[in-house]
GUBA-906234 format. One line per field, with one value per residue (C-alpha): residue number from 1; residue in one letter; x, y, z. Coordinates in pm, 1 decimal, always signed. Layout:
# GUBA-906234
nr	[NUM  ...]
rest	[A  ...]
x	[X  ...]
y	[Y  ...]
z	[Z  ...]
END
This chain:
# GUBA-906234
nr	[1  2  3  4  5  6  7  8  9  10  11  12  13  14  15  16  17  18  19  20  21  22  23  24  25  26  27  28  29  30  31  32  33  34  35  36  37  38  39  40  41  42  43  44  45  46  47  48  49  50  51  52  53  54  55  56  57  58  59  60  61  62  63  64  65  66  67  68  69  70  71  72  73  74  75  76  77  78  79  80  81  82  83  84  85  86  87  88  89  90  91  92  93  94  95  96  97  98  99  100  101  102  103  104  105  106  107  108  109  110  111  112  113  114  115  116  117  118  119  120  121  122  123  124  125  126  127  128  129  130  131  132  133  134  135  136  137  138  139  140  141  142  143  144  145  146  147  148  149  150  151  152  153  154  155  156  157  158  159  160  161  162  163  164  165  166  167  168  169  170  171  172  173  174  175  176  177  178  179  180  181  182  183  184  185  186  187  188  189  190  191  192  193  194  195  196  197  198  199  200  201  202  203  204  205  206  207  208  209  210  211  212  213  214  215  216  217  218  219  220  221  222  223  224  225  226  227  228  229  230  231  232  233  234  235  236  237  238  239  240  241  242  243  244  245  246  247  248  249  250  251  252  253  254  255  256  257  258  259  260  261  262  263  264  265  266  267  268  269  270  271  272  273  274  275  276  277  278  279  280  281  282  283  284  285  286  287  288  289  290  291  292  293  294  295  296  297  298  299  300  301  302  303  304  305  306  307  308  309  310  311  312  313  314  315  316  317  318  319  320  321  322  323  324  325  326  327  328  329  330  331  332  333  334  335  336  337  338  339  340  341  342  343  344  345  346  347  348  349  350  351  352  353  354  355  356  357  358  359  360  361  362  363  364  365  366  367  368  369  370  371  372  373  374  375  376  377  378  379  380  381  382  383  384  385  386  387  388  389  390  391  392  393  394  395  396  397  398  399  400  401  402  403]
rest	[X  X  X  X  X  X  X  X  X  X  X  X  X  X  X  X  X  X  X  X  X  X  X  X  X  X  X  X  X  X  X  X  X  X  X  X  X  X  X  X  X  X  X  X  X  X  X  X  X  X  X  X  X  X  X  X  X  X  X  X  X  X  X  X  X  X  X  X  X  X  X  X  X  X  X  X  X  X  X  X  X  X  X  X  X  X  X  X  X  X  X  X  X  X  X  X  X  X  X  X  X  X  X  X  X  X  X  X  X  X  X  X  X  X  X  X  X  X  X  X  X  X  X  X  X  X  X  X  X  X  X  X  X  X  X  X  X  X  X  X  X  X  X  X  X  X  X  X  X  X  X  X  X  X  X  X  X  X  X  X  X  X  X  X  X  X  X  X  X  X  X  X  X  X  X  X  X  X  X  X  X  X  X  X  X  X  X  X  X  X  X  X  X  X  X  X  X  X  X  X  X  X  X  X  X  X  X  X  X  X  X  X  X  X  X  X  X  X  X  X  X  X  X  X  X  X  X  X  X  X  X  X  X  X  X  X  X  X  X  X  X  X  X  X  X  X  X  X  X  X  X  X  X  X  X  X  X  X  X  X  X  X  X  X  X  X  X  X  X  X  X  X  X  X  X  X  X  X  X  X  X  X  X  X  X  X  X  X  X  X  X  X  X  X  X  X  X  X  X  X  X  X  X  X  X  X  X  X  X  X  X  X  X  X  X  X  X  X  X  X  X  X  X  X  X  X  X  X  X  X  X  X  X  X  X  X  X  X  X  X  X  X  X  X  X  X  X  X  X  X  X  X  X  X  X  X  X  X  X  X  X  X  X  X  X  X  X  X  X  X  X  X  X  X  X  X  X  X  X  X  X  X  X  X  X  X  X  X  X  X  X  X  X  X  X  X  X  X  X  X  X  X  X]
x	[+5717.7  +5363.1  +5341.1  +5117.4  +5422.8  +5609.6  +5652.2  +5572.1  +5822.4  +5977.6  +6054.6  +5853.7  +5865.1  +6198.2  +6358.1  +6710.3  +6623.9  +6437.2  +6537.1  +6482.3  +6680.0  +6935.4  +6991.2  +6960.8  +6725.7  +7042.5  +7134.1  +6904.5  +7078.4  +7183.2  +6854.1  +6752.8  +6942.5  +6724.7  +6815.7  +6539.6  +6705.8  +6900.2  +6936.4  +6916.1  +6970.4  +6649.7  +6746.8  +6418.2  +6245.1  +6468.0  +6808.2  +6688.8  +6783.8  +6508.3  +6502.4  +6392.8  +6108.1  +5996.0  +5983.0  +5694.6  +5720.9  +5460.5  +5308.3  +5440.3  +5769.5  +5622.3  +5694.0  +5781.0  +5686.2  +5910.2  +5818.9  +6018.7  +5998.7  +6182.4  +6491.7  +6587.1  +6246.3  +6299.8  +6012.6  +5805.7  +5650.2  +5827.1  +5636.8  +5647.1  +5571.3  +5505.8  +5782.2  +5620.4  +5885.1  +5844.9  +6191.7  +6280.5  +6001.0  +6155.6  +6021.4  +5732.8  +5645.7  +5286.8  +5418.8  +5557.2  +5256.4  +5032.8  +5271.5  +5394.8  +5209.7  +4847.2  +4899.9  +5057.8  +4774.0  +4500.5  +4678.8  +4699.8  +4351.5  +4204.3  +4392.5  +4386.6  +4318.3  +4165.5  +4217.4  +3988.0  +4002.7  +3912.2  +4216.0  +4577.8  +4736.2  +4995.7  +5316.3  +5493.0  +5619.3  +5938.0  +6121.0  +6430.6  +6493.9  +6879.0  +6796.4  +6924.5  +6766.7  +6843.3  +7132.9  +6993.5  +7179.1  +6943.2  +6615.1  +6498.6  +6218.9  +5915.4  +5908.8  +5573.2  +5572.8  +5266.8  +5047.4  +5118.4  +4832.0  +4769.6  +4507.1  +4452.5  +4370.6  +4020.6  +4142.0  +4356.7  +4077.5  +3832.0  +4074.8  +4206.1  +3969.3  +3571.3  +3493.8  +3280.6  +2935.1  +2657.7  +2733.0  +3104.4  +3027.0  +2806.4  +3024.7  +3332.6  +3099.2  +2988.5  +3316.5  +3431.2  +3116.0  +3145.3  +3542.5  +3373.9  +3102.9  +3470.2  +3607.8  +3323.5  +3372.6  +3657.3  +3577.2  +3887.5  +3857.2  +4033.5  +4028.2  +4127.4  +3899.9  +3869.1  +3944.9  +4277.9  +4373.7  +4165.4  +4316.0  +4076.1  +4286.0  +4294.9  +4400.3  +4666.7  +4854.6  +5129.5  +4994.2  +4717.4  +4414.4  +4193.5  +3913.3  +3857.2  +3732.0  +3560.2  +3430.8  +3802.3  +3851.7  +4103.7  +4123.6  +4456.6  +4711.9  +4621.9  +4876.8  +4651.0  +4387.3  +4238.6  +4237.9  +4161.5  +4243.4  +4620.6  +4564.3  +4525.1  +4803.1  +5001.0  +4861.0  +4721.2  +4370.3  +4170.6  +4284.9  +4620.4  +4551.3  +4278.3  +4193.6  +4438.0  +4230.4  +4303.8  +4209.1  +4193.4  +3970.9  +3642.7  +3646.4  +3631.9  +3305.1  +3181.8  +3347.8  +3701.9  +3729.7  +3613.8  +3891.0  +3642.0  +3692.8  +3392.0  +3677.6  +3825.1  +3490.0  +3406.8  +3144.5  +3406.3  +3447.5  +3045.6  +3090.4  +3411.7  +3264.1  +2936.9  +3190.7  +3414.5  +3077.1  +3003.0  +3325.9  +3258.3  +2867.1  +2907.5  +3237.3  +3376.3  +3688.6  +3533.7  +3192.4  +3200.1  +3259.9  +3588.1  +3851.8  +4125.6  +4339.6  +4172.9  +4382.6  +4332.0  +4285.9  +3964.7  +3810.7  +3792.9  +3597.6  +3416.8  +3276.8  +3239.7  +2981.1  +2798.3  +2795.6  +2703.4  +2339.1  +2305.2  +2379.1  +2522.0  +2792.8  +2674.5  +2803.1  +2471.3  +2293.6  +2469.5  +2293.5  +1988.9  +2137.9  +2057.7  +1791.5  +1573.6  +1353.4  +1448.1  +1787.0  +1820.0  +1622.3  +1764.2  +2122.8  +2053.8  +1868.7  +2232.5  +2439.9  +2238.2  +2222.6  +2573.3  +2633.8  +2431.9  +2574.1  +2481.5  +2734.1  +2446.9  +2205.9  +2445.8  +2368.9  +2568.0  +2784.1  +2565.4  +2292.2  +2476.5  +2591.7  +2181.5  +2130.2  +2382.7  +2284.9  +1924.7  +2084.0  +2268.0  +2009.6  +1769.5  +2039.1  +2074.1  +1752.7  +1690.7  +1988.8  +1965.6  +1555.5  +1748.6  +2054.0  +1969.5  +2298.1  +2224.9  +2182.6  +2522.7  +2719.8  +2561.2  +2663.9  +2983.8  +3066.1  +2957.9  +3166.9  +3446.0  +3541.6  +3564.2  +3510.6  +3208.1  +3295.3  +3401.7  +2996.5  +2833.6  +2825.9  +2645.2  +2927.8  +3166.6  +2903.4  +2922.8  +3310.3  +3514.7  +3340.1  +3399.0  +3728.4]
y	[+6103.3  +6117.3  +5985.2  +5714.1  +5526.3  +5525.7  +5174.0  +5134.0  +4920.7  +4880.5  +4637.3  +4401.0  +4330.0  +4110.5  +4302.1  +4428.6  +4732.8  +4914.0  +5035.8  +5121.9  +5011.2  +4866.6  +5197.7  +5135.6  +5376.9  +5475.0  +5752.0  +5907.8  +6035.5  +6219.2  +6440.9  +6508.9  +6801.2  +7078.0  +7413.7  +7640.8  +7551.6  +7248.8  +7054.2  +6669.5  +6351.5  +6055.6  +5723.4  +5601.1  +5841.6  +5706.6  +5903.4  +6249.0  +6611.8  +6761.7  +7126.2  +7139.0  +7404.8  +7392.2  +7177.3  +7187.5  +7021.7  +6816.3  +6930.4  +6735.4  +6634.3  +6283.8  +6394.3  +6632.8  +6734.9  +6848.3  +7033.4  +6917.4  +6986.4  +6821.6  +7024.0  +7121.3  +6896.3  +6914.7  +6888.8  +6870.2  +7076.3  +7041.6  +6786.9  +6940.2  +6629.0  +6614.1  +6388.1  +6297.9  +6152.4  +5952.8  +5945.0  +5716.7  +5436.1  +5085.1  +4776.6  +4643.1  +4959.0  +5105.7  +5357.2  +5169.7  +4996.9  +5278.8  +5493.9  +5203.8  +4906.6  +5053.7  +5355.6  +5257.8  +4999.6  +5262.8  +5431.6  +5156.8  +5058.1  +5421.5  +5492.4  +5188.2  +5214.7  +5576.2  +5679.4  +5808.2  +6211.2  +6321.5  +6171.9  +6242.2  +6097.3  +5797.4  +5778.9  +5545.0  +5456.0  +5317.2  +5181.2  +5131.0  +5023.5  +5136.6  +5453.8  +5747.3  +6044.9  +6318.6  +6117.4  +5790.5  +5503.0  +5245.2  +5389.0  +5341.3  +5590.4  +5575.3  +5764.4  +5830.6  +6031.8  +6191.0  +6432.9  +6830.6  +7064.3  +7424.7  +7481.1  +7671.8  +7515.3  +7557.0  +7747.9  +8006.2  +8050.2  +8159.2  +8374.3  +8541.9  +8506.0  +8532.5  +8193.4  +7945.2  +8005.8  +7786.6  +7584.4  +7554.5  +7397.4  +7136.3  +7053.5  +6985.8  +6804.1  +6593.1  +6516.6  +6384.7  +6194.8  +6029.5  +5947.8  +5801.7  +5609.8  +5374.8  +5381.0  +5237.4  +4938.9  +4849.3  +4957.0  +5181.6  +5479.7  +5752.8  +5902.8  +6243.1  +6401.1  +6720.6  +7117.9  +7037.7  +6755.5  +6856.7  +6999.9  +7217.6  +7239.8  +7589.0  +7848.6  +8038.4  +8338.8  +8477.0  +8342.1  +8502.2  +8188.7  +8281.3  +8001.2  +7684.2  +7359.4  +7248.9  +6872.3  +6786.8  +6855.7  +6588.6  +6412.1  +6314.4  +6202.1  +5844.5  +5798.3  +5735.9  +5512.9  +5168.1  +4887.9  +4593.7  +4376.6  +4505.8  +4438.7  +4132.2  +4071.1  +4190.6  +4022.7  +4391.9  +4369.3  +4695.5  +4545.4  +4654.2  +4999.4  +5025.2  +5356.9  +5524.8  +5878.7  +5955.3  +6238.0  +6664.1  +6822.4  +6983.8  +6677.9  +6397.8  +6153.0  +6068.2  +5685.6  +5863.6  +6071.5  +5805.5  +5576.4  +5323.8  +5026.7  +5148.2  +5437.5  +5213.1  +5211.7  +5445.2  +5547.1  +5793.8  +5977.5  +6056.7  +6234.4  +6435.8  +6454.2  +6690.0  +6896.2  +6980.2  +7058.7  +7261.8  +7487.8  +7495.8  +7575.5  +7862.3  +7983.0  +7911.3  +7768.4  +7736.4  +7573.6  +7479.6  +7871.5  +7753.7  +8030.8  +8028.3  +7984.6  +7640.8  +7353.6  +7035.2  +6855.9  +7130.0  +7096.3  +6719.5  +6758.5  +7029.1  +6808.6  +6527.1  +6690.8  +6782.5  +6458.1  +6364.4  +6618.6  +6486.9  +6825.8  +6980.2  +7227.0  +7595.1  +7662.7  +7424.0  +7783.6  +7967.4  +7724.9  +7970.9  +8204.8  +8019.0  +8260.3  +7979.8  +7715.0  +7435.9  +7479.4  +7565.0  +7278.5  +7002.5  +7129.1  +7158.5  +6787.3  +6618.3  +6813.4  +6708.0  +6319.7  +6352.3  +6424.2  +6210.7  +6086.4  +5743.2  +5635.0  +5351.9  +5663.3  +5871.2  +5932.2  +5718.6  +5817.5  +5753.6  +5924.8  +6229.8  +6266.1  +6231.1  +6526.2  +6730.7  +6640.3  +6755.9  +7071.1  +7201.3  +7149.1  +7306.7  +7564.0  +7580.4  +7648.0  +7942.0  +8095.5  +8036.4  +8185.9  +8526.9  +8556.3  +8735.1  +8653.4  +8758.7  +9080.1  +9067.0  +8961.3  +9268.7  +9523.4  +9418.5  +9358.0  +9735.3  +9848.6  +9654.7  +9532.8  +9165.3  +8964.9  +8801.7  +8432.2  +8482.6  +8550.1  +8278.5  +7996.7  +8067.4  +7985.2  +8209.4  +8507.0  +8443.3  +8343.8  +8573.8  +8933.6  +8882.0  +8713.7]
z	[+6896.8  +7066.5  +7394.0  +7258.8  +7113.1  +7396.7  +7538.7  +7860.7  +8064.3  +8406.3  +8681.2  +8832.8  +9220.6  +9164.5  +8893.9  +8902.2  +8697.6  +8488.4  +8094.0  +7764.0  +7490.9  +7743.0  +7937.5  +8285.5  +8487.2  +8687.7  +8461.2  +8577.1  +8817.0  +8593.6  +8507.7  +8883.6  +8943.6  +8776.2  +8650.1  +8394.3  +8037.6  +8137.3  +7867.5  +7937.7  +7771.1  +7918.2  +7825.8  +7836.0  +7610.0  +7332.5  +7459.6  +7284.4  +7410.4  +7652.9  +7805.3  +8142.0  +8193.0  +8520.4  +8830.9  +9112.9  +9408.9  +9527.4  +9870.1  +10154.5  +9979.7  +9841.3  +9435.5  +9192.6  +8839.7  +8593.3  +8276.5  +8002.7  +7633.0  +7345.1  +7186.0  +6889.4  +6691.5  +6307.5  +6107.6  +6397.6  +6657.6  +7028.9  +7217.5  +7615.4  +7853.0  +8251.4  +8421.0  +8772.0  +8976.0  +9357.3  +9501.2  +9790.6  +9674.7  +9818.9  +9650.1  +9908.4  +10105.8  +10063.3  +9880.2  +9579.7  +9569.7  +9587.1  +9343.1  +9101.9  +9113.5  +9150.4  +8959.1  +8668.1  +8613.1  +8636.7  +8387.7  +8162.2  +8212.5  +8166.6  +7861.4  +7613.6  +7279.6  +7225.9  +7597.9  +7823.6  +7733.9  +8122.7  +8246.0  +8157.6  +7861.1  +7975.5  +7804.6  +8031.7  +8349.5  +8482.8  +8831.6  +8947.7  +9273.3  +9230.9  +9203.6  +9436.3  +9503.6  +9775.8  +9848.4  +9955.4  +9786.7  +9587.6  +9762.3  +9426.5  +9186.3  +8999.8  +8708.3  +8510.0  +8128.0  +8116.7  +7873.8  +7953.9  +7932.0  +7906.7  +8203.8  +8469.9  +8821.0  +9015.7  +9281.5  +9051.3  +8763.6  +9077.8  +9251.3  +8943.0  +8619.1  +8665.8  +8760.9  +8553.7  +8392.8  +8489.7  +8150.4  +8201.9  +8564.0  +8460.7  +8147.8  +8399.2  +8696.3  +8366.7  +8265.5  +8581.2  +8626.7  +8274.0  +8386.7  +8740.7  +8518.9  +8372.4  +8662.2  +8873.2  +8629.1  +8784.5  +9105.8  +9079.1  +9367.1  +9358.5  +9705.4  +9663.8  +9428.1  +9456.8  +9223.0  +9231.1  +9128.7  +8800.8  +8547.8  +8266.7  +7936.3  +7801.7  +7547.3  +7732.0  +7529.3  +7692.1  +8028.7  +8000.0  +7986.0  +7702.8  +7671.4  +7867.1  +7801.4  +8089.8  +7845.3  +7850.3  +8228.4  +8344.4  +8695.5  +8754.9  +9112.3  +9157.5  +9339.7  +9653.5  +9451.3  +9537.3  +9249.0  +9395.5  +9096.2  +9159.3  +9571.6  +9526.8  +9233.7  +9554.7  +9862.6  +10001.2  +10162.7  +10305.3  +10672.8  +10587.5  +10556.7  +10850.4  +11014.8  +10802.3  +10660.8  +10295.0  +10111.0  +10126.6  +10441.5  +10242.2  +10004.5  +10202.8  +10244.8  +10591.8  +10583.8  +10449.3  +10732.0  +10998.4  +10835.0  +10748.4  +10530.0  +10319.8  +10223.8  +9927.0  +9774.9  +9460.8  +9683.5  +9797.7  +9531.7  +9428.3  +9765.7  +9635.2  +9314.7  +9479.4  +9624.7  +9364.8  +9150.4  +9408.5  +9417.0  +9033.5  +9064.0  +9303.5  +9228.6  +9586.6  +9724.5  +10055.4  +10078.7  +10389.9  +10560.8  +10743.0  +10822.2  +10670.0  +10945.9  +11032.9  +11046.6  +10848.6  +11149.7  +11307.6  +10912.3  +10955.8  +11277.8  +11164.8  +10874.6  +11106.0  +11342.5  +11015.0  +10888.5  +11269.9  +11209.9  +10872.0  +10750.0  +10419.8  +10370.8  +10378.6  +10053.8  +9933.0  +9970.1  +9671.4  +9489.7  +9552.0  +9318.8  +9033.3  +8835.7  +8693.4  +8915.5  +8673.5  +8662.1  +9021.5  +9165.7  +8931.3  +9036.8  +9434.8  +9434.9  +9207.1  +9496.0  +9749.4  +9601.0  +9569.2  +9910.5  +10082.5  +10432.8  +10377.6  +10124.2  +9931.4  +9893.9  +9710.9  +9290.6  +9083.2  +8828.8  +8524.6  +8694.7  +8726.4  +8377.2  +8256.1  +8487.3  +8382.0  +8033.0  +8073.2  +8227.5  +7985.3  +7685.9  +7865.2  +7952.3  +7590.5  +7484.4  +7756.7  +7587.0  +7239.5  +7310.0  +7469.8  +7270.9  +6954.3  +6797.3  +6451.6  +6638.2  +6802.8  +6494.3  +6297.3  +6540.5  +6608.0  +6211.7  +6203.5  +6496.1  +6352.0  +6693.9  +6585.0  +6267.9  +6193.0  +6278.9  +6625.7  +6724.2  +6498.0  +6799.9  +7070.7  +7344.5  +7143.6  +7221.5  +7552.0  +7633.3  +7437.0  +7532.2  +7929.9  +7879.5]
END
């Protein structure tokens, strides 16, 4: 069953309990305890065998995810979902409503009818305030079903592959962009955009990532967002979260770190937005030049007193490396726009996603004049090295030799 069919259900701020087909969300108590292979029984994905595959805890203890794939499928291929799971969430706490009551309605909204395809496919999402976790007796869970992918995070694909061609970059900074363009609609913000919380869905054979798809890139955690439709469904204003910083040191806007109110804007996240493109632009998982050793704390006021000179991050410079004046210039001023200290002056979404647009066809066109793939195809056809159809797009040309 796809994860489009799954109802989604759960308890409201007065409800008992969640279930599906009158199975109480209690037995799952059942399905914490996690071994590789486990098989489990989920009541509320229609009471079918699973296998558990892996479980990652989320830093700072707030979550976990769970792999989980369906056993024993006849007919049909195994479906493998991501459980996310938020233990010790007590009905009226900023956490459930962050979590549950926010989150699960961004979801909703973001993936109607067709879905949004940069953000995670929802299957469904569930509460039950009875539920114990850890050992704490009716501290209640939230439980989201959400869409697996093959990928490979920011961070690791830098570190470990060869980092993104210029195309690739602009294809994932549009993605996000075109995701930020709905989102602004509802003046939905994420807060905590940055490399990864992005996930870039991939061909991976026997671990080893083969091609990526940087137009499918997928933004997901919104577990820290701001809705306002949903704050005031449930009597939250920006008051009650005042001076409290939100988001990842390197990614934060000016207003996030000085814990301003203008921080549950989506004016927030064009500012994350210019700094994850930048990681992706320049290949760099540290734009700003920090040591490692720094602590989250000295990267905040590091950023600060360049905010403070009107300054941008150092990695801005790698942006010189760019071998063509058009390309290089039309990148530098989006960054730059994007990154503006002054929140109003920053590039909207929309704008963004015409600039990257006008990139990449003019990227296009460079290398479709250069790349004589008629060329290419005959030689290798000759050499025998690879058939035919693998060099007939022009992307192919380029991916599959250096991967």
């Amino acid at each position: 069953m796809p994860l489009g069919e799954y109802a989604t259900t759960g308890a409201g701020k007065d409800s008992a309990s969640a279930s599906y087909a009158g199975v109480t969300l209690a037995d799952m108590r059942n399905y914490v305890p996690f071994s590789r292979g486990r098989l489990i029984e989920l009541p509320f994905m229609g009471g079918k065998l699973y296998e558990q595959l892996e479980r990652i805890t989320v830093p700072g203890g707030e979550a976990w995810v769970d792999v989980i794939k369906e056993f024993a499928e006849v007919g049909d291929k195994p479906e493998t979902f991501a459980m996310k799971v938020y233990p010790n969430t007590q009905i009226g706490t900023k956490k459930y409503f962050f979590a549950y009551s926010t989150q699960k309605e961004i979801y909703s909204t973001l993936c109607g009818v067709g879905g949004n395809p940069n953000v995670l496919q929802f299957g469904s999402c569930y509460y039950d305030p009875t539920l114990h976790v850890d050992g704490a007796e009716g501290s209640g869970a939230v439980v989201y079903v959400l869409e697996f992918v093959d990928s490979r995070m920011h961070a690791g694909h830098v570190t470990f592959q060869r980092g993104y061609h210029f195309d690739e970059a602009l294809e994932a900074t549009c993605s996000i962009a075109r995701l930020l363009s709905t989102t602004d609609l509802f003046n939905i913000a994420h807060r905590d955009i940055k490399p990864q919380n992005i996930l870039m869905p991939a061909d991976v054979v026997s671990g080893n990532v083969k091609k990526i798809y940087p137009k499918r890139a997928k933004l997901f955690d919104y577990d820290m967002a701001w809705f306002p439709a949903v704050a005031v469904a449930e009597g939250f204003d920006v008051s009650d979260f005042a001076g409290a910083i939100v988001g990842t040191p390197g990614y934060m806007s000016p207003e996030a770190i000085r814990g301003k109110e203008e921080a549950f804007l989506p004016l927030v996240d064009r500012y994350s937005l210019g700094m994850t493109a930048l990681t992706f632009l320049t290949n760099n998982n540290n734009p700003w030049g920090l040591k490692p050793e720094a602590t989250p704390m000295q990267r905040i006021f590091y950023a600060s007193n360049v905010f403070s000179k009107q300054g941008m991050p150092s990695g801005v410079e790698k942006l010189a490396e760019i071998d063509n004046k058009r390309l290089r210039d039309g990148t530098r001023e989006m960054i730059e726009g994007l990154l503006a200290v002054d929140g109003m002056k920053r590039w909207e979404a929309d704008r963004v996603v015409v600039r990257c647009d006008e990139l990449l066809e003019y990227s296009q066109t460079l290398a479709d004049s250069a790349l004589d793939v008629e060329g290419i195809n005959a030689k290798m056809q000759a050499e025998g090295d690879l058939p035919r159809t693998m060099f007939i797009d022009r992307d192919e040309a380029r991916t599959i030799p250096i991967y």
